[in-house]
FIDRENLO-194475 format. One record per residue (C-alpha): residue number from 1; x, y negated, z negated. Coordinates in steps of 0.1 Angstrom, whole numbers. Example, Ala and Ser with C-alpha at 12.3 -4.5 7.8 and 13.67 -1.06 7.14 Angstrom:
2
<pt i="1" X="123" Y="45" Z="-78"/>
<pt i="2" X="137" Y="11" Z="-71"/>
//
This chain:
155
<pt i="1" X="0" Y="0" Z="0"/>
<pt i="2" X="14" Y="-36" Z="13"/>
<pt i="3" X="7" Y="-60" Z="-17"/>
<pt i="4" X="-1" Y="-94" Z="-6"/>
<pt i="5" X="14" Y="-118" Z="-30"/>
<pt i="6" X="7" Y="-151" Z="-30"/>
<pt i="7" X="41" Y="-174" Z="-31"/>
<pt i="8" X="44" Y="-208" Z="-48"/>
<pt i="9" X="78" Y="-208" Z="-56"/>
<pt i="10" X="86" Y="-240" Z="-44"/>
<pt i="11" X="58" Y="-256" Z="-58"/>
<pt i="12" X="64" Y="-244" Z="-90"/>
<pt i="13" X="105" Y="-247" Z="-89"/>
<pt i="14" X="98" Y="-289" Z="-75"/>
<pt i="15" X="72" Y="-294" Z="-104"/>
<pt i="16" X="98" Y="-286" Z="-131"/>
<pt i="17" X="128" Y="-300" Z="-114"/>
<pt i="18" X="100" Y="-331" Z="-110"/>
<pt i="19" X="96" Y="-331" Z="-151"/>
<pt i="20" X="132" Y="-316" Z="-164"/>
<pt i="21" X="137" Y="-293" Z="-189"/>
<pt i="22" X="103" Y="-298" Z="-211"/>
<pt i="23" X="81" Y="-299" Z="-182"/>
<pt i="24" X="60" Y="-270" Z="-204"/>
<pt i="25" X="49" Y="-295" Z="-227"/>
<pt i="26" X="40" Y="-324" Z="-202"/>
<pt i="27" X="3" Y="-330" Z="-200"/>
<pt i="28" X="6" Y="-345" Z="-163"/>
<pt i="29" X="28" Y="-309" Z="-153"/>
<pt i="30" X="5" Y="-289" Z="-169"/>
<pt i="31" X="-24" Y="-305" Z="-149"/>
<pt i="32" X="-1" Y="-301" Z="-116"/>
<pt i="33" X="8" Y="-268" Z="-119"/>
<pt i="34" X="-28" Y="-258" Z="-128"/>
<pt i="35" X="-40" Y="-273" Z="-96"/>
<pt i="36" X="-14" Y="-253" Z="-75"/>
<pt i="37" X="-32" Y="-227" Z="-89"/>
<pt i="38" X="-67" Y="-236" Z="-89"/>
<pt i="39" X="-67" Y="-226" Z="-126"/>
<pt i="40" X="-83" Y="-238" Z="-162"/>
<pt i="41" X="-55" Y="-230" Z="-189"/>
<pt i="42" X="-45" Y="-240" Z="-227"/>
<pt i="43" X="-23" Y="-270" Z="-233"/>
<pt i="44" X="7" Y="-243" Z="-228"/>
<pt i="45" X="-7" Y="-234" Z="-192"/>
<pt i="46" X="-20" Y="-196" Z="-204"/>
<pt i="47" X="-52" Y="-188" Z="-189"/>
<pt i="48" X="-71" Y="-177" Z="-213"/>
<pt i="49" X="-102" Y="-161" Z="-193"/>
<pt i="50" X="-103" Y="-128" Z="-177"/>
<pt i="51" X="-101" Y="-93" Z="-185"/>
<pt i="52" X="-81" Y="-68" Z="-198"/>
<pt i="53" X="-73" Y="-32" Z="-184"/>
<pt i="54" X="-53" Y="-3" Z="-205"/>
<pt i="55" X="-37" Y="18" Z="-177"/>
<pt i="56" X="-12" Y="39" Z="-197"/>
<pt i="57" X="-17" Y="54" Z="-233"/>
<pt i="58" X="5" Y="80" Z="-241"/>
<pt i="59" X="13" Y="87" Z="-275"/>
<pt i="60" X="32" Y="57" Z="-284"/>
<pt i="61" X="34" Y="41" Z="-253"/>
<pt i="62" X="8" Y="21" Z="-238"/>
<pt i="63" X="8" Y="-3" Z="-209"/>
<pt i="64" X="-18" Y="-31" Z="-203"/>
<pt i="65" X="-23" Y="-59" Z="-175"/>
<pt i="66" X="-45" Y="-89" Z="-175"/>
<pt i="67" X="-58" Y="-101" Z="-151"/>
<pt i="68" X="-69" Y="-141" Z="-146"/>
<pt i="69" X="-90" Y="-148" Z="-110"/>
<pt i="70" X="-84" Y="-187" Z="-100"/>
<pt i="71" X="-109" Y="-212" Z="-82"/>
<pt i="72" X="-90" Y="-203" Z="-52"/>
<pt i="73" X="-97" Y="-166" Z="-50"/>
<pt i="74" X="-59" Y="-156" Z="-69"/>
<pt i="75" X="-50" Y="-136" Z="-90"/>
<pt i="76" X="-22" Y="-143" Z="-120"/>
<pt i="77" X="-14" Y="-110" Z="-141"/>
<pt i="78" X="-1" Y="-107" Z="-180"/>
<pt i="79" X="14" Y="-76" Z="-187"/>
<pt i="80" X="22" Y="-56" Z="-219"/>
<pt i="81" X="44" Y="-27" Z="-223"/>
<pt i="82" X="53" Y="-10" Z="-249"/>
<pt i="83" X="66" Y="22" Z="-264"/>
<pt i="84" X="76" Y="37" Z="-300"/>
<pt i="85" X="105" Y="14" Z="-308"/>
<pt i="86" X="96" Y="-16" Z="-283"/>
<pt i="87" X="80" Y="-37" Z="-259"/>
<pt i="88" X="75" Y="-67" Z="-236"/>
<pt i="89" X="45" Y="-91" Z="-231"/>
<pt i="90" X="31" Y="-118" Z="-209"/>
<pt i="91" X="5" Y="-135" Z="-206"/>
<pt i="92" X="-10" Y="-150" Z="-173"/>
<pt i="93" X="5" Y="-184" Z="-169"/>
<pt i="94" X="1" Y="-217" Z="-145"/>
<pt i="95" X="42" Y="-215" Z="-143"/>
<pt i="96" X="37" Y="-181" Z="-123"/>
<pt i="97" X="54" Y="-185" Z="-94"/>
<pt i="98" X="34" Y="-156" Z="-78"/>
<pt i="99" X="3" Y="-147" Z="-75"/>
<pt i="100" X="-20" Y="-125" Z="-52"/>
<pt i="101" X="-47" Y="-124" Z="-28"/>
<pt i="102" X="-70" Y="-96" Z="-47"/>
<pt i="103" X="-78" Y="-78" Z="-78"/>
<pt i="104" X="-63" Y="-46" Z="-60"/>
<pt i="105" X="-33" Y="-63" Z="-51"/>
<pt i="106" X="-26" Y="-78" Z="-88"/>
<pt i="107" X="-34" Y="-43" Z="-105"/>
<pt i="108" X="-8" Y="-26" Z="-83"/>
<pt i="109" X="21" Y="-48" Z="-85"/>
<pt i="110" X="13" Y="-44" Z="-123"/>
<pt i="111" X="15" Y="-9" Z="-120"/>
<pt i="112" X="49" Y="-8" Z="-103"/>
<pt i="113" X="63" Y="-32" Z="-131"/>
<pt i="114" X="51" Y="-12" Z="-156"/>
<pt i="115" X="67" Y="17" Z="-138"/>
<pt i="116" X="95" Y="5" Z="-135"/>
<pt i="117" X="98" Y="-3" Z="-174"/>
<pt i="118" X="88" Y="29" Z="-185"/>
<pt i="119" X="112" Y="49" Z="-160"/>
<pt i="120" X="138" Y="27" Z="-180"/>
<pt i="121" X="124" Y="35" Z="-216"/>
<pt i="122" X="126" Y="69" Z="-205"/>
<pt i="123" X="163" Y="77" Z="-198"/>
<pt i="124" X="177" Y="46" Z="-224"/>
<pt i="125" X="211" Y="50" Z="-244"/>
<pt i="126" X="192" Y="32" Z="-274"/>
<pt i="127" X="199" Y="56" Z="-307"/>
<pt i="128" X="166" Y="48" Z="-321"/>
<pt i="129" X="148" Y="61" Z="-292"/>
<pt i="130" X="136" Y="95" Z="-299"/>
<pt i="131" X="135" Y="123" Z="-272"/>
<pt i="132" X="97" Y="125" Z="-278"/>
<pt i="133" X="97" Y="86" Z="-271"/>
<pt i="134" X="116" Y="90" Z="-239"/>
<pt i="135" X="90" Y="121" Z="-230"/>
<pt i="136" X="62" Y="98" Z="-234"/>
<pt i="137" X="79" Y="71" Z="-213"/>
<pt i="138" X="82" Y="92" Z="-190"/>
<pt i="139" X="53" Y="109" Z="-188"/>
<pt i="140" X="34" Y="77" Z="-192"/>
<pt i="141" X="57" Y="63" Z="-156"/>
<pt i="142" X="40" Y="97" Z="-138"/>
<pt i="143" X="8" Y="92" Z="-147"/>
<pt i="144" X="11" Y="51" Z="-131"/>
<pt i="145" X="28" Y="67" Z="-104"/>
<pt i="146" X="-5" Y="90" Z="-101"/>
<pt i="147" X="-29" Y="52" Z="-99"/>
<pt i="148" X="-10" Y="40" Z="-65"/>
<pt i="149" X="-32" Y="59" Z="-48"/>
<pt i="150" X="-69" Y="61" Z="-52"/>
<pt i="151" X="-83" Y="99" Z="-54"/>
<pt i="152" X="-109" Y="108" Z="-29"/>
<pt i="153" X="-141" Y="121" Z="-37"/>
<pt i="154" X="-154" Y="154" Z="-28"/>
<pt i="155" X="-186" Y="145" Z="-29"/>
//
């Protein structure tokens, strides 16, 4: 699957070049970036509506994306991913400097980053990783690599 991704790179890169290094907290930024986007955020440029989907739970590892649709018709995407002994998290944000054209598109490029993380988790040098953590990471990167493609119905 070809995910279309929306780029505003040098929209985004020009706006905080435009305002310097702070250019998170300016109000007039904020409202910029936010019209790139087409999107209604916090004063920090999160977007705070949208929806929520768990795509991974195994044992202690769990991954999560968020998904944010714009007044455009994009798509911005949080992700969490976590495991026994760690994690990373992101909201959607105006300072994206990608989107993408559909639901489907967001969900799998969330997918292939949470992939990629867990593929990591699973063969990591870190002591306090357990070998039942690194099963689960693992595991939990075969069963995302099992929602690239949609199953067919028999019926």
């Amino acid at each position: 699957m070809d995910i279309q991704i929306i780029d505003k790179r040098k929209e985004i890169i020009s706006l905080k070049a435009e305002f310097g290094g702070r250019y998170f907290a300016e109000p007039l930024a904020i409202k910029r970036a936010a019209e790139i986007w087409g999107a209604t955020c916090n004063e920090h440029g999160v977007l705070l509506e949208g929806k929520e989907e768990m795509v991974v739970e195994i044992g202690r590892c769990n991954g999560v994306i968020k998904f944010a649709e714009t007044s455009k018709g994009y798509w911005l995407i949080g992700l969490s991913g976590n495991t026994a002994i760690g994690g990373f998290g992101y909201a959607p944000s105006i300072w994206d400097q990608q989107g993408f054209a559909s639901y489907d598109d967001a969900r799998a490029f969330g997918i292939e980053k949470l992939i990629a993380y867990f593929e990591r988790e699973a063969v990591t040098k870190n002591s306090c990783s357990s070998q039942s953590n690194k099963d689960n990471a693992r595991k939990a990167a075969e069963h995302l690599k099992g929602e690239r493609t949609p199953q067919l119905s028999l019926f």
